[in-house]
C-alpha positions in Angstrom: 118.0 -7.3 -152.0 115.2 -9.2 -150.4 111.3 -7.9 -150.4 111.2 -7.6 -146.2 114.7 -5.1 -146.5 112.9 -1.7 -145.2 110.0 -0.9 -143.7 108.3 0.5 -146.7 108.8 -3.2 -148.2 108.2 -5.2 -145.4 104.5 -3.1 -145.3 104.2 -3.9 -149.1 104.7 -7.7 -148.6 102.4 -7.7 -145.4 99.6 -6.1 -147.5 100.0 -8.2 -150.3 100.0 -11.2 -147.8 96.9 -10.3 -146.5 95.0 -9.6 -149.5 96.1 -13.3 -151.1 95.1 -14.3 -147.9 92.1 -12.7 -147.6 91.3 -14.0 -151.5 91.6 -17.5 -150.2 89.4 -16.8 -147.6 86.7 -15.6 -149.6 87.2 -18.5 -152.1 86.8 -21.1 -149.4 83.8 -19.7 -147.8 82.2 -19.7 -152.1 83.1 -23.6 -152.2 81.7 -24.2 -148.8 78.3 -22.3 -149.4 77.8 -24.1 -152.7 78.5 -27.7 -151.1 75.5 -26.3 -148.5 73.4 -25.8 -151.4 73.9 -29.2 -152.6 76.4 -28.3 -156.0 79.3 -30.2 -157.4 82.7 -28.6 -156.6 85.9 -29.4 -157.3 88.7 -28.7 -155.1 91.3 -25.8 -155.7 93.4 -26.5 -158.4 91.7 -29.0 -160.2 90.3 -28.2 -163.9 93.3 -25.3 -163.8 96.3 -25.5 -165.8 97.8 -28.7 -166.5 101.0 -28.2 -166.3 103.0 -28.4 -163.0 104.6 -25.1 -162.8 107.7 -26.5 -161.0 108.9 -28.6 -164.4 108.2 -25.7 -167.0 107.5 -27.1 -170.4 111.1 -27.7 -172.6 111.3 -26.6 -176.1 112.6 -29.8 -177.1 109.3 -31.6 -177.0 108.4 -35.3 -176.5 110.6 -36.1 -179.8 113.8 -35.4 -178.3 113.4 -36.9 -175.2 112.8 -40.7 -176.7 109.3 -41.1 -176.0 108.5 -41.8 -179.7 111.4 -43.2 -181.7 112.2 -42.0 -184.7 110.7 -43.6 -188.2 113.3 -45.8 -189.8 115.0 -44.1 -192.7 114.5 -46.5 -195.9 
């Protein structure tokens, strides 16, 4: 069942819409004020995690995928 099914949902979604929205507002006009003042920021989403959350890390690791060969067995 989607979130927007209902009109009890579709308020839920719409509030919590509007409060992410309303967070990226106030974290714009923070960035905007200090670049006024003359400080160094960096835009959103730099310095936060490295890690694309589209490719989630694998449990394999860098071994398995052939990026470092294994040691020759003497």
């Amino acid at each position: 069942m989607p979130d927007s099914y209902g009109k009890r949902q579709r308020r839920n979604v719409k509030a919590r819409k509007a409060a992410a929205k309303e967070q990226r507002r106030l974290a714009r006009h923070e960035r905007r004020s200090a670049r006024a003042a003359g400080l160094h920021v960096d835009p959103p989403g730099v310095g936060e995690d490295d890690e694309d959350p589209r490719f989630p890390p694998s449990d394999e690791g860098a071994e398995a995928s052939g990026a470092y060969p294994a040691p020759p067995e003497a």
